[in-house]
N, C-alpha and C positions, 0 to 999 in steps of 0.2 A: 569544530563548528560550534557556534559558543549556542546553552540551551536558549529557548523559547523564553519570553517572560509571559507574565499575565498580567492581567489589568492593572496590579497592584507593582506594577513593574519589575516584580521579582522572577527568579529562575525557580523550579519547582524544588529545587534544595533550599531555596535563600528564605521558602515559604512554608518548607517542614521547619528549617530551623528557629521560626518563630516560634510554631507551635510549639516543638520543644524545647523552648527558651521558658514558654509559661510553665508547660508542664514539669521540667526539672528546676523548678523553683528560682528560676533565673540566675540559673550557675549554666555559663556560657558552656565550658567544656564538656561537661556531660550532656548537652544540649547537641553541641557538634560532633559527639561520640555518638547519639544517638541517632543523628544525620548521616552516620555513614562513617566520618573521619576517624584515622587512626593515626598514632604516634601519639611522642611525647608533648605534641606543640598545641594539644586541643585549645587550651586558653589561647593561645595567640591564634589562633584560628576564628574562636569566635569575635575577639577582642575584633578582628576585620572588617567580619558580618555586623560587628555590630556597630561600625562606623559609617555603614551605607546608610544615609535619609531614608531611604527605602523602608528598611528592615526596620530603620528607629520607628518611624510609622505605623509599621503591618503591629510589630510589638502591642504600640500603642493601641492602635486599635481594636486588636486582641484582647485583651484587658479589658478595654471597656467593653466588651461582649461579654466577656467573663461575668463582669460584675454585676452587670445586667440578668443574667441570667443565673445568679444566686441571690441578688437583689440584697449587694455589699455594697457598701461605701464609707467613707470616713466616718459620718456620723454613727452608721450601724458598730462599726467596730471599736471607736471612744466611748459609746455608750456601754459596751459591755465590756469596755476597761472601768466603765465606773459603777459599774454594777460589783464587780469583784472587788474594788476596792472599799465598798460600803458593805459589805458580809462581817457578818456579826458571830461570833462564835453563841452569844447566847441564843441566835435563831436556831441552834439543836442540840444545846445544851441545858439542863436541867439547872437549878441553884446550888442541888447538891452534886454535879458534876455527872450523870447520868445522861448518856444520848439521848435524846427526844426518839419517837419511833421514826421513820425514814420518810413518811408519806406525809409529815407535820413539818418536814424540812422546806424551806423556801425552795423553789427550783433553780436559782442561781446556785445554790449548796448542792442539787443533785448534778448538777452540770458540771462543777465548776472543780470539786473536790479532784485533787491527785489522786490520793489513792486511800482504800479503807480495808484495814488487816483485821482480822480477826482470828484472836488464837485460843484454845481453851487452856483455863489453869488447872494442873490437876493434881493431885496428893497419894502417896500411899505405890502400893511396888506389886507386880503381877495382882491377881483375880480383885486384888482388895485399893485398887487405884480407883478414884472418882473423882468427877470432876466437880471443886469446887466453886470455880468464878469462870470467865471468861476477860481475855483484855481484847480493850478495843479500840482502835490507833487508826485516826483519819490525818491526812497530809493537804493541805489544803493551799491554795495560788503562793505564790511569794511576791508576801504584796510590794516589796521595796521595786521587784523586777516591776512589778505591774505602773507604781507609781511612775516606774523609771520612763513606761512607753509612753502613759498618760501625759508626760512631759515631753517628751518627745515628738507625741503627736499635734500636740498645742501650740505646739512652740513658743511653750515661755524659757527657752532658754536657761532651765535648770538642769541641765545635760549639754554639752558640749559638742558629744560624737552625731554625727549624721549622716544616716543612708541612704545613697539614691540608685537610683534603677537607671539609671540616663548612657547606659552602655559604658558608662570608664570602667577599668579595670584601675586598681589600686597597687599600681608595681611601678616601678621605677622604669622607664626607657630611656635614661639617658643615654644610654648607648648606644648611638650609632646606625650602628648593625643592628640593632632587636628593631629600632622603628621603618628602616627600610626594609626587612623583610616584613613587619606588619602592613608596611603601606602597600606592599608586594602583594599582601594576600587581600585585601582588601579592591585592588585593583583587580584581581584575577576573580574574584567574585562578582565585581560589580560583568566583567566578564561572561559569567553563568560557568566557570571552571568547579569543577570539582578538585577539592586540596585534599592531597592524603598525605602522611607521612609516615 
C-alpha cells in the first residue's frame, strides 16, 4: 500500500529525506542513510529522490527557509569573502614585527584567523631552565583559496570548475543497467516505496 503524501506531494520519507539532504550538507548518500536506507547503493538511491520535481522543490524550498532564518544570502557571504581578502597583516602587526595586543585587532582578524600557537622559548637544563622569549605563530585564510570563491561567486570566469546543487550526480551512467535501475528507483519512490539494500 504505497504511503500517504502531504501537501507538498511528498511521502513522509521523500520529506525527511529533504531535510537530511540540507542537513548532511547535500551529500545525497548520507542523506538516505540517514533516512533509513542501507546498502552499498545509498548514492543511487538518492541520485532517484532526487530526480522527483517534488523533492527538487521541498529541497528548494528548504533552503530558502534556511537562509531566511540566518538571514544568508549571496551578498552576506561575497561580502565576507571580501572582507578576508582585504586583511592586512599590519592591522596586528607592529613595524618591528611584534603582535599588536588582541583587542587592537580588527574583528575580521579575530574571526577569521586559522589558528594561533603559542609556545615558550626556553634555555638552560633542570632547576636552572627559564624562560626566555616566547614564539608566536598565527595561520591566517588562504587567500588564493579565497580569491578562487570570490571568482567563482562573480562569475567572472577566472575559474573554470562549477558547482551546482541541481540534484546530478557527477558519475558516468552510460551503462545501461546502472540508469534503468536508477529509473527503477525513482519510480518506486515517486511510489511512497521504501528502498533498502
Amino acid at each position: 500500500m504505497p504511503h500517504k503524501k502531504d501537501l507538498n506531494g511528498l511521502t513522509p520519507i521523500m520529506e525527511d529525506f529533504c531535510h537530511q539532504y540540507l542537513a548532511c550538507n547535500f551529500n545525497g548518500a548520507e542523506a538516505a542513510a540517514a533516512c533509513g536506507s542501507t546498502g552499498k547503493n545509498l548514492a543511487q538511491i538518492a541520485f532517484g529522490w532526487l530526480q522527483i520535481p517534488e523533492v527538487k522543490a521541498r529541497i528548494e524550498a528548504l533552503k530558502a527557509e534556511r537562509n531566511a532564518r540566518v538571514d544568508v544570502n549571496a551578498d552576506y557571504v561575497l561580502s565576507r569573502l571580501i572582507e578576508i581578502d582585504k586583511m592586512d597583516v599590519l592591522d596586528i602587526i607592529t613595524d618591528d614585527m611584534a603582535f599588536k595586543p588582541v583587542t587592537d585587532w580588527p574583528v575580521v582578524w579575530r574571526q577569521f584567523i586559522s589558528a594561533v600557537d603559542i609556545a615558550e622559548i626556553q634555555e638552560g637544563h633542570g632547576d636552572e631552565r627559564a624562560m626566555i622569549g616566547m614564539l608566536k605563530k598565527i595561520k591566517w585564510p588562504d587567500k588564493i583559496k579565497n580569491l578562487e570563491m570570490i571568482g567563482k561567486h562573480v562569475s567572472i570566469q577566472a575559474f573554470s570548475d562549477r558547482v551546482t546543487h541541481d540534484g546530478k550526480v557527477s558519475a558516468s551512467l552510460d551503462d545501461d543497467g546502472v540508469q534503468e535501475v536508477s529509473d527503477r528507483v525513482a519510480q518506486l519512490l515517486r511510489q511512497g516505496a521504501t528502498v533498502t539494500h
